[in-house]
DRENDO-1510 file (C-alpha; in Angstrom, 1 decimal, always signed):
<recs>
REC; n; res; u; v; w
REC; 1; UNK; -90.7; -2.5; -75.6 .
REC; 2; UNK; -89.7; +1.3; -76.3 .
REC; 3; UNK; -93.7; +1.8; -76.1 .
REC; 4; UNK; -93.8; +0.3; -73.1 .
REC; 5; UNK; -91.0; +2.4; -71.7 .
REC; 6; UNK; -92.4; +5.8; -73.0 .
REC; 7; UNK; -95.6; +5.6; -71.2 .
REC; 8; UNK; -94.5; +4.3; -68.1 .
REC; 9; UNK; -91.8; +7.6; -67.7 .
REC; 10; UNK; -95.0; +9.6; -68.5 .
REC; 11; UNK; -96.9; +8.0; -65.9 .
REC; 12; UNK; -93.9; +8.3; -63.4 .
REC; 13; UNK; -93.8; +11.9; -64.2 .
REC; 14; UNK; -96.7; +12.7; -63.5 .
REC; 15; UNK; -96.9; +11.1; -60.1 .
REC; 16; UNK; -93.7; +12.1; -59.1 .
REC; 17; UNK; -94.8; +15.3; -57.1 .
REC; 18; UNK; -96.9; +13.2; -54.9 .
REC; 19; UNK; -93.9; +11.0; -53.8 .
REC; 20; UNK; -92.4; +14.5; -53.4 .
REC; 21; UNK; -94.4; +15.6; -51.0 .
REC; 22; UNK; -95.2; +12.7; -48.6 .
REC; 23; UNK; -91.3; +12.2; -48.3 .
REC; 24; UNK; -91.3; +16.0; -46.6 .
REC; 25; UNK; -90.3; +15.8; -42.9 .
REC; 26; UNK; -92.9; +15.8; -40.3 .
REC; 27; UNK; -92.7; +19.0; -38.4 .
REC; 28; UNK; -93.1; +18.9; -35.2 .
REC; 29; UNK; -95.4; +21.0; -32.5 .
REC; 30; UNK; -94.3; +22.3; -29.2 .
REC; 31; UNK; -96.1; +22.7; -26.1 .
REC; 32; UNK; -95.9; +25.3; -23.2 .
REC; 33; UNK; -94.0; +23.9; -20.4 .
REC; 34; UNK; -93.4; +27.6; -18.6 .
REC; 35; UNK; -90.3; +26.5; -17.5 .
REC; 36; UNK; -91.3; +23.7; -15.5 .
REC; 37; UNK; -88.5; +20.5; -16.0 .
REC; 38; UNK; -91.1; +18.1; -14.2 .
REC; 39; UNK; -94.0; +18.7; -16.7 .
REC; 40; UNK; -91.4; +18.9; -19.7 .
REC; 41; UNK; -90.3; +15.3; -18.5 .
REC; 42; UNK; -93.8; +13.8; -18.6 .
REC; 43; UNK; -94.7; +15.5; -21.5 .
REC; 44; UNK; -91.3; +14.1; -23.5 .
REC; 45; UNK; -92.1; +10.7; -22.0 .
REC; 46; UNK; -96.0; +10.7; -22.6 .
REC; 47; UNK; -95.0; +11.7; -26.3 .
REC; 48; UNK; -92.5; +8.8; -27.3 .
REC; 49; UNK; -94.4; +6.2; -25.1 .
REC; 50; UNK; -97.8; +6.4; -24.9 .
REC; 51; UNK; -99.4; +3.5; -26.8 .
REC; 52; UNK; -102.2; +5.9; -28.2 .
REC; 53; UNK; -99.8; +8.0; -29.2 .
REC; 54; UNK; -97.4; +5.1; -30.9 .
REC; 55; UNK; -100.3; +3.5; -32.6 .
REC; 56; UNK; -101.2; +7.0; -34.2 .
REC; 57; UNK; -98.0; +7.1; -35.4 .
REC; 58; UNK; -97.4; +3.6; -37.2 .
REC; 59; UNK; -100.9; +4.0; -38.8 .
REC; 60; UNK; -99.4; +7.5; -40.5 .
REC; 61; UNK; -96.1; +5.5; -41.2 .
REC; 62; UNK; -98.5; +2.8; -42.6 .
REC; 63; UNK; -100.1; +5.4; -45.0 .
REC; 64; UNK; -97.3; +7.0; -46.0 .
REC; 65; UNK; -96.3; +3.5; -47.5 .
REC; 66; UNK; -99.4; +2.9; -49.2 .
REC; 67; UNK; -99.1; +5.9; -51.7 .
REC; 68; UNK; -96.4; +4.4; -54.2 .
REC; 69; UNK; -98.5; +1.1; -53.3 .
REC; 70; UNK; -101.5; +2.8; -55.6 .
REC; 71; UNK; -99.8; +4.8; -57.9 .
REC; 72; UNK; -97.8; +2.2; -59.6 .
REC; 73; UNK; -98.2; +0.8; -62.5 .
REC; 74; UNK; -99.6; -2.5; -62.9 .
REC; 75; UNK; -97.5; -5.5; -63.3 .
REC; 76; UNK; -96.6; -6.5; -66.7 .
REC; 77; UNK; -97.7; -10.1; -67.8 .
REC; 78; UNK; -95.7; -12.3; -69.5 .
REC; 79; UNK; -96.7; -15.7; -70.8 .
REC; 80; UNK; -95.5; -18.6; -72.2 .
REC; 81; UNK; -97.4; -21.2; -75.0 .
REC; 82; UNK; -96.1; -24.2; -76.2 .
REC; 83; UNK; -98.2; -25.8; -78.8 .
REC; 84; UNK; -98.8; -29.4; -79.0 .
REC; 85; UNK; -99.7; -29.7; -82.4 .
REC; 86; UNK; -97.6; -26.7; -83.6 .
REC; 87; UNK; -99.4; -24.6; -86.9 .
REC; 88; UNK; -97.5; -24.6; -89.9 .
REC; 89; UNK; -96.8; -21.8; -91.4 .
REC; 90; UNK; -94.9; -20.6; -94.9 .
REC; 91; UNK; -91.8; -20.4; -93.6 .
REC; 92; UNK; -91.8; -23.7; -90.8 .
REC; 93; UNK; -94.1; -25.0; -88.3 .
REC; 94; UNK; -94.3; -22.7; -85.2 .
REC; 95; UNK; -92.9; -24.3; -81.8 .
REC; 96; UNK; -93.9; -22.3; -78.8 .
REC; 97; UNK; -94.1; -18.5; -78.2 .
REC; 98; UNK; -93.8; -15.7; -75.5 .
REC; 99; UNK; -95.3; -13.0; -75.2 .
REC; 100; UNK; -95.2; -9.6; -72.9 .
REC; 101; UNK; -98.0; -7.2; -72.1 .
REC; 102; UNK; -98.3; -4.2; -70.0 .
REC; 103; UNK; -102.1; -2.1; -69.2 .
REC; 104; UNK; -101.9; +1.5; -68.1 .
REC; 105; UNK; -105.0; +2.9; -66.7 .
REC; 106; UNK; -105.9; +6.6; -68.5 .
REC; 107; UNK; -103.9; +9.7; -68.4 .
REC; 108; UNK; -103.7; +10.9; -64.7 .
REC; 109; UNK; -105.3; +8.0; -62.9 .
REC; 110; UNK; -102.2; +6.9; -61.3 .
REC; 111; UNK; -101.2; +10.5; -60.3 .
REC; 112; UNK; -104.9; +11.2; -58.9 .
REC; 113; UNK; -105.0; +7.9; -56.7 .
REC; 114; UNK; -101.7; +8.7; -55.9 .
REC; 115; UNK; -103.0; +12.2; -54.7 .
REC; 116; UNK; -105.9; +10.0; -52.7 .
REC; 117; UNK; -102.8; +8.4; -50.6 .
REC; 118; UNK; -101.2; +11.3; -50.5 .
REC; 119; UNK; -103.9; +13.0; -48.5 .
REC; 120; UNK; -104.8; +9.8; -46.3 .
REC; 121; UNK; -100.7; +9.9; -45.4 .
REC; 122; UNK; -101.2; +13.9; -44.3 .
REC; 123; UNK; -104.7; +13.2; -42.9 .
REC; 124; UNK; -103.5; +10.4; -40.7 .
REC; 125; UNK; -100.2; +12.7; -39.6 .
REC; 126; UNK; -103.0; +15.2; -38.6 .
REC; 127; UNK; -104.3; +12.6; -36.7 .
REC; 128; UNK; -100.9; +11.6; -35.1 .
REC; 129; UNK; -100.8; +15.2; -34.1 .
REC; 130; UNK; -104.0; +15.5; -32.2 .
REC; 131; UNK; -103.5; +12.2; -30.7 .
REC; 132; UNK; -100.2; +13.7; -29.5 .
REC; 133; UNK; -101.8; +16.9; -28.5 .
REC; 134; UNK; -104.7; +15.5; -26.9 .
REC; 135; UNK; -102.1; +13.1; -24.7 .
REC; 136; UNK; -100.4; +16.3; -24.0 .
REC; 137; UNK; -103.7; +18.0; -22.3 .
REC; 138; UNK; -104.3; +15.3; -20.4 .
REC; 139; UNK; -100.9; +15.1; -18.9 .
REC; 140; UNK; -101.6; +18.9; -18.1 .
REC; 141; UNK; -104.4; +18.5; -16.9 .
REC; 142; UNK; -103.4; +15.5; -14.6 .
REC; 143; UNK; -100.8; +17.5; -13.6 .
REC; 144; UNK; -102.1; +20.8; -12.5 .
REC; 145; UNK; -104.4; +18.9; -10.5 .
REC; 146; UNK; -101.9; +17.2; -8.4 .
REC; 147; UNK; -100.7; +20.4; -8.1 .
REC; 148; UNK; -103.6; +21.6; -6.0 .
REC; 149; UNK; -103.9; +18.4; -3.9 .
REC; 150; UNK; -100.1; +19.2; -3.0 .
REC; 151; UNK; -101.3; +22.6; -2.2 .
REC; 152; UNK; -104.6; +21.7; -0.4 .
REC; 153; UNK; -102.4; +18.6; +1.5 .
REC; 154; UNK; -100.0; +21.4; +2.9 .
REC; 155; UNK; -102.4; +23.7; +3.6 .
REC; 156; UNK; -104.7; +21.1; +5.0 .
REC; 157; UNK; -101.3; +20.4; +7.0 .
REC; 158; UNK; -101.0; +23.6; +8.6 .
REC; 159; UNK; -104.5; +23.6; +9.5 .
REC; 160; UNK; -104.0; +20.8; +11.6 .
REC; 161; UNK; -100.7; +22.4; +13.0 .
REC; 162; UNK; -103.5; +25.3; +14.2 .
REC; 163; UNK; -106.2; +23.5; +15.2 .
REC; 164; UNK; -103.8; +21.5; +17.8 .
REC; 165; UNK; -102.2; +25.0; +18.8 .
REC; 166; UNK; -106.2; +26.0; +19.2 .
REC; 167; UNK; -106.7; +22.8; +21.6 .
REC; 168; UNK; -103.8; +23.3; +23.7 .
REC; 169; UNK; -104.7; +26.8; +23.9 .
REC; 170; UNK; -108.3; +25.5; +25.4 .
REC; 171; UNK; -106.9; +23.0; +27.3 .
REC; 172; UNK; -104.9; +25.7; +28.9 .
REC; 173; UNK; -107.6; +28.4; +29.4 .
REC; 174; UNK; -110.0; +24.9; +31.0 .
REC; 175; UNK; -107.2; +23.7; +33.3 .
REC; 176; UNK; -107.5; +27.4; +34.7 .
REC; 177; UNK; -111.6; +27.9; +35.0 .
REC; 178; UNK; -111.9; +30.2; +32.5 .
REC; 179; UNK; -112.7; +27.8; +29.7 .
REC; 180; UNK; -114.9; +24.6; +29.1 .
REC; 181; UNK; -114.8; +21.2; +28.1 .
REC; 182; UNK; -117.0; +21.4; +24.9 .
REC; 183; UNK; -114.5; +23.7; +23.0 .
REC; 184; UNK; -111.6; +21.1; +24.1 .
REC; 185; UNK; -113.9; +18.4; +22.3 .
REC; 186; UNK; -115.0; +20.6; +19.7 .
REC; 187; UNK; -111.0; +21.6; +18.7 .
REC; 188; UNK; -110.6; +17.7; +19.0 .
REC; 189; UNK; -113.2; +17.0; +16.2 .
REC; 190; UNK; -112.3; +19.7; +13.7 .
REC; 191; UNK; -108.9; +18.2; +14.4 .
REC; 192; UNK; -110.3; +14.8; +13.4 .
REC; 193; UNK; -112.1; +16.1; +10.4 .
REC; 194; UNK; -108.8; +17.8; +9.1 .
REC; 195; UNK; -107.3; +14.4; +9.3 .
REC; 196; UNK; -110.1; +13.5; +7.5 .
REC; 197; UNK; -109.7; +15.7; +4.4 .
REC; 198; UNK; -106.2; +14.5; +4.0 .
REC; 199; UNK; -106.8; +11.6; +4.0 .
REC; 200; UNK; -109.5; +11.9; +0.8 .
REC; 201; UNK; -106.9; +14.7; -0.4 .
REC; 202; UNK; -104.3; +11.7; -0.3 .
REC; 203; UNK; -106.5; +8.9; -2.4 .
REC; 204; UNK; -107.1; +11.5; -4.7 .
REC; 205; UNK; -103.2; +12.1; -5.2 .
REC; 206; UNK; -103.0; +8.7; -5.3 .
REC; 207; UNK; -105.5; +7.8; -8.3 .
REC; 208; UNK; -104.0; +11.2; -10.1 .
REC; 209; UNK; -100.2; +9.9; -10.0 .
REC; 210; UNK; -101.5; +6.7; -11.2 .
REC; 211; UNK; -103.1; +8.5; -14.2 .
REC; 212; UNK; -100.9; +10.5; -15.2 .
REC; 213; UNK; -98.1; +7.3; -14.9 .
REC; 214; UNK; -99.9; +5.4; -17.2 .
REC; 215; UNK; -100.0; +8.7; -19.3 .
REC; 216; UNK; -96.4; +8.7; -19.6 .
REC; 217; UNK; -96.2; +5.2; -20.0 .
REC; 218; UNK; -94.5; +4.9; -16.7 .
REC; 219; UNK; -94.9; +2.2; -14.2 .
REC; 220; UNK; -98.4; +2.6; -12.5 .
REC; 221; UNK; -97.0; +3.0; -8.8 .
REC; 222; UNK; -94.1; +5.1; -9.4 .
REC; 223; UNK; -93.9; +8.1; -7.5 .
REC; 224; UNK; -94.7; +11.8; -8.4 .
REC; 225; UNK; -92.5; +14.1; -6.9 .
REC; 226; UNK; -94.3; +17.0; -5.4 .
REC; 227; UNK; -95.7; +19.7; -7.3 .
REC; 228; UNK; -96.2; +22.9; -7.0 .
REC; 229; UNK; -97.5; +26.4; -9.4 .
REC; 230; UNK; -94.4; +29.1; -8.8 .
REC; 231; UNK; -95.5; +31.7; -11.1 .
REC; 232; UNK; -98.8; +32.3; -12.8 .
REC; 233; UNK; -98.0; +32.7; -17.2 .
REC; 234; UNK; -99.3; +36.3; -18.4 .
REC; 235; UNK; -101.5; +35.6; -20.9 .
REC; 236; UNK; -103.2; +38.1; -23.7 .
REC; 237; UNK; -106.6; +36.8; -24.9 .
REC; 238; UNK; -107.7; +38.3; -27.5 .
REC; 239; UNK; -110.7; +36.3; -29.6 .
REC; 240; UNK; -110.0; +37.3; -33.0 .
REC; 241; UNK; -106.1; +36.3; -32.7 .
REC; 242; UNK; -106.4; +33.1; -30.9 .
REC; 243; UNK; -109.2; +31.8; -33.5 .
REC; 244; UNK; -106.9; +32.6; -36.0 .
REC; 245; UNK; -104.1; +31.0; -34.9 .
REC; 246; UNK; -106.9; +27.7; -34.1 .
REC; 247; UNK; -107.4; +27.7; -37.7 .
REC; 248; UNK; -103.8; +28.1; -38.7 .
REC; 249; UNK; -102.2; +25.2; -36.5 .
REC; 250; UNK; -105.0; +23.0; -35.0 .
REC; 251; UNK; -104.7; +19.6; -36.1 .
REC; 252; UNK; -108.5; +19.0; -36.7 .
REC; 253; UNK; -108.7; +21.5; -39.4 .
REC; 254; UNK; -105.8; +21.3; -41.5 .
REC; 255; UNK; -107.4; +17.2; -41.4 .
REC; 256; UNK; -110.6; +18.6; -42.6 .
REC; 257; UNK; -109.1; +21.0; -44.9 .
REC; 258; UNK; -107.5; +17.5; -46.2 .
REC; 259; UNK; -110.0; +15.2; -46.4 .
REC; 260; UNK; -111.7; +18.3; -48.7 .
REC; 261; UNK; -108.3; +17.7; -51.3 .
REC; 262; UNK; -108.6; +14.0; -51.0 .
REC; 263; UNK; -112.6; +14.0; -52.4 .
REC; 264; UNK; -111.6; +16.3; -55.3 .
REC; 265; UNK; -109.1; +14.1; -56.2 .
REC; 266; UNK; -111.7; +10.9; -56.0 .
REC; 267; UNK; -114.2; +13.7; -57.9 .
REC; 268; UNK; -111.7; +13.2; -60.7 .
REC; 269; UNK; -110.8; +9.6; -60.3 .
REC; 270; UNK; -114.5; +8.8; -60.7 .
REC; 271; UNK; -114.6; +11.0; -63.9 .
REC; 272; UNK; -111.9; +8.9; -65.0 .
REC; 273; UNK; -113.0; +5.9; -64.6 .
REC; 274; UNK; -115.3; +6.5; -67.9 .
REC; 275; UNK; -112.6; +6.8; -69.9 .
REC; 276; UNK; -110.4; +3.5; -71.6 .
REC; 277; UNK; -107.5; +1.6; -70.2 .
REC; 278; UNK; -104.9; +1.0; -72.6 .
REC; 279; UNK; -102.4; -2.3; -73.3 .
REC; 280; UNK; -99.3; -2.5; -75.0 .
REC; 281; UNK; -97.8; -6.2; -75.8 .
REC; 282; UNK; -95.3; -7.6; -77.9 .
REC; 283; UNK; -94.9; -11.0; -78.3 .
REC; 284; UNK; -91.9; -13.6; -80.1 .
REC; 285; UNK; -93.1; -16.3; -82.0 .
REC; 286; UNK; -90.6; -19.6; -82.7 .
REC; 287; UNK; -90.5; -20.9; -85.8 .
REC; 288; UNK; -88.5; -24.1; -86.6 .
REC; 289; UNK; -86.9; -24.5; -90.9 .
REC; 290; UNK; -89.6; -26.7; -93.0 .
REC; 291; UNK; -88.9; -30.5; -92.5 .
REC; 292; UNK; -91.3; -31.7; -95.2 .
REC; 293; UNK; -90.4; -32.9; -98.6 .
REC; 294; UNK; -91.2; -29.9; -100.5 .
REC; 295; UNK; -89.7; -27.6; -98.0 .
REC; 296; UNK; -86.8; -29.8; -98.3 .
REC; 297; UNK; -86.4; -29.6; -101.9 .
REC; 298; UNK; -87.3; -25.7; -102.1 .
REC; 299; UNK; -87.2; -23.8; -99.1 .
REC; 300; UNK; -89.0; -20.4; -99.1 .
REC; 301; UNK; -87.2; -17.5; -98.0 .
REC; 302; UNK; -86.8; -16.5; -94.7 .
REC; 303; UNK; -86.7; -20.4; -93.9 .
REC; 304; UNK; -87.4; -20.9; -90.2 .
REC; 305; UNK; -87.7; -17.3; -89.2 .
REC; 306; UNK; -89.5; -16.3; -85.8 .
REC; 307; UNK; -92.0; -14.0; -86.0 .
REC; 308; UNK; -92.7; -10.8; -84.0 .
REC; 309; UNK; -95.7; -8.9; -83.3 .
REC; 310; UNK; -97.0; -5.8; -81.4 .
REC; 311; UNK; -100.4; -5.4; -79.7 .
REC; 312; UNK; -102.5; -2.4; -78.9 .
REC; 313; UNK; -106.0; -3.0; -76.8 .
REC; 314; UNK; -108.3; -0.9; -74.9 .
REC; 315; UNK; -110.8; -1.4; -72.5 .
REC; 316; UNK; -114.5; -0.2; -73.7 .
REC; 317; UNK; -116.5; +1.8; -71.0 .
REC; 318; UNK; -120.2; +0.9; -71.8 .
REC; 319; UNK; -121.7; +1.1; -68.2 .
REC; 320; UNK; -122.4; +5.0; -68.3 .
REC; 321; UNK; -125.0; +4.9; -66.0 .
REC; 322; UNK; -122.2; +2.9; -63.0 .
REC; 323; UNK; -120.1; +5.5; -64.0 .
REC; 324; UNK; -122.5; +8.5; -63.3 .
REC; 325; UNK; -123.4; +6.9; -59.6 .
REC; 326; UNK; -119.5; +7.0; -59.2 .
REC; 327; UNK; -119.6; +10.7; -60.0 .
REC; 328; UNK; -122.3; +11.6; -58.1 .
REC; 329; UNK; -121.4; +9.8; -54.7 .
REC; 330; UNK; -117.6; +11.3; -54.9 .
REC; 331; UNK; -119.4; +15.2; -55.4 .
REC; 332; UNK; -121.7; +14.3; -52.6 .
REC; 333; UNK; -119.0; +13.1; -50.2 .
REC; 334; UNK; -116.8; +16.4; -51.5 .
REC; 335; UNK; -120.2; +18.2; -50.7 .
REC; 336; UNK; -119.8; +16.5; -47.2 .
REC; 337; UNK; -116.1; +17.3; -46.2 .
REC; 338; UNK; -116.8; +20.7; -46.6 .
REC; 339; UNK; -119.3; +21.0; -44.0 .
REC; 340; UNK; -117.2; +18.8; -41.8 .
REC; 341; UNK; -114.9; +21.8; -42.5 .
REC; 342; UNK; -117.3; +24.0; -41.2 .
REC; 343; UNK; -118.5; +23.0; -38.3 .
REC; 344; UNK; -114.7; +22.0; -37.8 .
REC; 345; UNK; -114.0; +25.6; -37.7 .
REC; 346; UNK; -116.9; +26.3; -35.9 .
REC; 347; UNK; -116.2; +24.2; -33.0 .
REC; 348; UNK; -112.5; +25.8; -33.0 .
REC; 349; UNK; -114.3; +29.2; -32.3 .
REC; 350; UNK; -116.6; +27.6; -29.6 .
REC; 351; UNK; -113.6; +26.4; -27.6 .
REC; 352; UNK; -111.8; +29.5; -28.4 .
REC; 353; UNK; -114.7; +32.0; -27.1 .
REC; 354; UNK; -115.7; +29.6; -24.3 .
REC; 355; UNK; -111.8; +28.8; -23.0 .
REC; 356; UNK; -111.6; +32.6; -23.0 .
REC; 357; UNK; -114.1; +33.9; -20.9 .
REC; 358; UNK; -112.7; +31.0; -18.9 .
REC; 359; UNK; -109.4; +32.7; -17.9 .
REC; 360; UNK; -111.1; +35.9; -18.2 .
REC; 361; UNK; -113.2; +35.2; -14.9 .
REC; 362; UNK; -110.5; +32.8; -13.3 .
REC; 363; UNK; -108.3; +35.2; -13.2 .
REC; 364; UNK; -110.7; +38.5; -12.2 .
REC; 365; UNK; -111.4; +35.8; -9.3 .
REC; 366; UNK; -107.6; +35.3; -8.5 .
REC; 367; UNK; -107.2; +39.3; -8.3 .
REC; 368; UNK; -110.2; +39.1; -5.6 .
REC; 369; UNK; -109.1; +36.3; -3.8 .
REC; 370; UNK; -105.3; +37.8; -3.7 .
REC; 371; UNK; -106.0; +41.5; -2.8 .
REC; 372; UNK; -108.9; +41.1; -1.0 .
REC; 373; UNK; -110.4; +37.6; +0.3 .
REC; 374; UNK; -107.2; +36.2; +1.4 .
REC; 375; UNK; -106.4; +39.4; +3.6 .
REC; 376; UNK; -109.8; +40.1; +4.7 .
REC; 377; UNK; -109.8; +36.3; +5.9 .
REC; 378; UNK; -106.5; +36.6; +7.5 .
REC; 379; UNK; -106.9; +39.9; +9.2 .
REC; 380; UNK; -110.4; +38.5; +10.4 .
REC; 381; UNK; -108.8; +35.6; +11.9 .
REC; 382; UNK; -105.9; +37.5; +13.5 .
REC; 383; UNK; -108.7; +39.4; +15.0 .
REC; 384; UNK; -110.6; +36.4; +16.6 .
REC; 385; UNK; -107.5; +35.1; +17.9 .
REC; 386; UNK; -107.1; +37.8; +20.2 .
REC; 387; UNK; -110.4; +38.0; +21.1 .
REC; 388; UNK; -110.3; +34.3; +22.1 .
REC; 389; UNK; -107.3; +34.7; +24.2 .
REC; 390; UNK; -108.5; +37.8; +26.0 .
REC; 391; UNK; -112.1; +35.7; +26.6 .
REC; 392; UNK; -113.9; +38.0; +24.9 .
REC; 393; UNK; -115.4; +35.5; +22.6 .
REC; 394; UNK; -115.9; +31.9; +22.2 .
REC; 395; UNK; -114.1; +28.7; +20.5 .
REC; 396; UNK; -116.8; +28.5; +17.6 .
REC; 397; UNK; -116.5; +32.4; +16.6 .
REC; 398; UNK; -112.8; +31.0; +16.1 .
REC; 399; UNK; -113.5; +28.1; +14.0 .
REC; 400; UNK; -115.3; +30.0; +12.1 .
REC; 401; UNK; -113.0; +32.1; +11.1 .
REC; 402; UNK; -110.2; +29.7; +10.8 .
REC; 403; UNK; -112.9; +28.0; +8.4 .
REC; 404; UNK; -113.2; +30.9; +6.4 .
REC; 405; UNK; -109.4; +31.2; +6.0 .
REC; 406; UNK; -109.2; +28.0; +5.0 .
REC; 407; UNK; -111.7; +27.9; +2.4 .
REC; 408; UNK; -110.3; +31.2; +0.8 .
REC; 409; UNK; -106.6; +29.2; +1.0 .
REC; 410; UNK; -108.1; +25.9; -0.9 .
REC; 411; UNK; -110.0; +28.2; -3.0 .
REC; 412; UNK; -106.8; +30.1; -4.3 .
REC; 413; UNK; -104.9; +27.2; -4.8 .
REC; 414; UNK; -108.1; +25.3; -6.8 .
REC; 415; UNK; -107.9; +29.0; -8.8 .
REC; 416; UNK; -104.0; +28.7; -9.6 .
REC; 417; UNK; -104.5; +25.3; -10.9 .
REC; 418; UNK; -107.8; +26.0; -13.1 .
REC; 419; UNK; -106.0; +28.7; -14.4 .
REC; 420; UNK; -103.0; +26.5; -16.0 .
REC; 421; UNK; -105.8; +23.8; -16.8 .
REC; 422; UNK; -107.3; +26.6; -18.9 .
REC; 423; UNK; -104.0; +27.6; -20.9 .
REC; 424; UNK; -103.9; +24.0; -21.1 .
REC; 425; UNK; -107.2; +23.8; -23.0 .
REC; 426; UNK; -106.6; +26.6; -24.7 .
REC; 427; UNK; -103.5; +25.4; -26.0 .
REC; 428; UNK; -105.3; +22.3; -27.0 .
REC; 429; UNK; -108.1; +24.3; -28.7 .
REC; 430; UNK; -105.3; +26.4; -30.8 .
REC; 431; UNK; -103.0; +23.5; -31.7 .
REC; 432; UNK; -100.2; +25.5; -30.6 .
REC; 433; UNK; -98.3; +26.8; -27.7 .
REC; 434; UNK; -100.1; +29.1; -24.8 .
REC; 435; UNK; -98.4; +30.9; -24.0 .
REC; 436; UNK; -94.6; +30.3; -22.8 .
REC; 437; UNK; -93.3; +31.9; -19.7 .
REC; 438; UNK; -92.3; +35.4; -20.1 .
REC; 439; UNK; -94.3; +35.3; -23.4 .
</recs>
């Protein structure tokens, strides 16, 4: 039994830094909110309730379990035989015995399928996190745009507000001779089209709150308070920094970076499995005194006496050629993880380089549209307006330029809300938070 003992607190030290390590806390990531409390709450709810997101976290809780699953040791066997026609031996005949046996697999099996689990635990917590992380960008997503149908809904609203100050305006300037019917009727169907766009602008809202409810795990028809982009988030790109910090914190890598660990552990296991298992066993023999005449009349020493015994046995490897194919696949799916890893990173600079030049150009276009288009477009209109009043020019030189305003107004507010999409993404892409407002 001491044997026994001995190897199993060799075996349980030299697993014992794997239990270690998948009993570490789970650290968790944050995500830019730039200060908005609305976003924050669906983010918080989408996080704890999403069924993607909960199922991604049982199946790590469910890995995390499995590692001192594997690297236990085997069950000792224990077993009883009573014998019918019991053997006789010097000392009595022999009544029933019991016996104990324990296998241990070879040195640093256990700790190396214990490292397997280990890795699958930390892999499938990777995977928890991008699950989390990709709920997160679509919340964001979702989000920002119902942030620009808000926008376009009250621009779209005051448009209407001008178009009918337009028609009274033309029914005024008719009722006195100096206009005509058409631009009454025309005012009347831009009016109508207006009404139109709101009303698409409206079953859009409506199939957007819906998504981003079920996001959050929230009833489907609840409603979405308005929203609406205050400030625009400085952000520095820089390539270089931003790739970096991809292959620092994004999920997908440290996974692939993982899975690379887990395959040179099964590298080793497979080595391993050419080399013997061991068993220890004692067992307790019961021996009743000698009954027969000349036992009777002399008994032997030791009269009756149980006997004890110890076994050693190993196992005898003799398929080398099974063993080699074991090798041999475990190298090639090593071989295999790594360039996973590679284009892993590879697709981290993609998105990185591509999300860039993204918010590069949205936000040279928001400069134009801000100190130029949107002024230019205003002033222009200003201008017509006057011109209209005065009679100098006509009701379709005005709708033109109240069309150009309004395009340049929806096409601001669709450059606001790309914008945020794109830190979004690129938060997403570098598996960490970008950037925080005032950042």
């Amino acid at each position: 039994m001491s044997i026994i003992r001995v190897m199993a607190v060799v075996y349980a030290i030299a697993i014992s830094h794997h239990n270690v390590a998948a009993g570490a806390a789970v650290q968790p990531r944050s995500y830019a909110t730039n200060g908005d409390p609305t976003l924050a709450a669906f983010i918080g709810e989408a996080l704890e309730g999403n069924p993607r997101v909960r199922g991604a976290r049982l199946e790590f809780q469910a890995a995390k379990s499995r590692i001192s699953l594997v690297s236990t040791l085997p069950d000792p066997a224990v077993s009883f035989t009573q014998h019918v026609l019991g053997p006789q031996t010097r000392v009595g005949p022999q009544l029933f015995g019991v016996s104990l046996s324990q296998s241990f697999p070879w040195f640093g099996t256990l700790a190396d399928r214990g490292g397997v689990a280990a890795v699958e635990s930390a892999i499938h917590n990777e995977s928890y996190q991008t699950e989390m992380a990709e709920v997160v960008r679509q919340v964001k997503l979702a989000y920002y745009d119902l942030a620009y149908l808000d926008q376009a809904l009250r621009i779209t609203g005051e448009e209407e507000e001008l178009l009918l100050h337009y028609e009274a305006l033309a029914q005024a300037r008719y009722s006195q001779g100096f206009g005509q019917q058409q631009e009454v009727i025309r005012l009347q169907a831009e009016v109508t089209q207006v009404l139109n766009r709101r009303q698409e602008l409206l079953r859009q809202r409506t199939e957007l709150e819906a998504a981003l409810n079920v996001l959050a795990d929230r009833p489907v028809a609840a409603p979405v308070p308005p929203v609406q982009i205050v400030d625009l988030p400085a952000a520095r790109v820089d390539d270089e920094e931003l790739q970096a910090a991809g292959l620092r914190a994004r999920p997908e890598i440290n996974a692939a970076q993982l899975r690379i660990d887990g395959n040179e552990y099964s590298v080793r296991l497979a080595r391993r499995r050419s080399r013997p298992h061991f068993t220890v066993g004692v067992a307790w023999g019961n021996v009743l005194g000698r009954r027969d005449d000349p036992g009777l009349a002399s008994p032997p020493p030791d009269n009756g006496r149980d006997h004890f015994s110890l076994t050693l046995g190993a196992s005898i490897p003799v398929f080398g050629s099974a063993y080699d194919a074991g090798v041999r696949e475990a190298s090639a799916r090593l071989a295999a993880a790594e360039e996973a890893y590679r284009d892993t990173v590879n697709g981290v600079a993609l998105a990185v380089r591509s999300i860039a030049f993204r918010l590069t150009t949205i936000r040279g276009q928001l400069a134009l549209f801000e100190r130029a288009l949107l002024p230019q477009a205003e002033q222009a209109l200003r201008a017509t307006e006057e011109a209209y009043s005065g009679g100098v020019t006509g009701v379709l030189e005005l709708l033109d330029s109240e069309e150009v305003l309004l395009d340049v107004r929806l096409g601001l507010a669709r450059l606001r809300a790309d914008y945020m999409k794109a830190l979004a993404e690129m938060e997403r892409a570098i598996g960490s938070a970008f950037p925080e407002e005032g950042s």
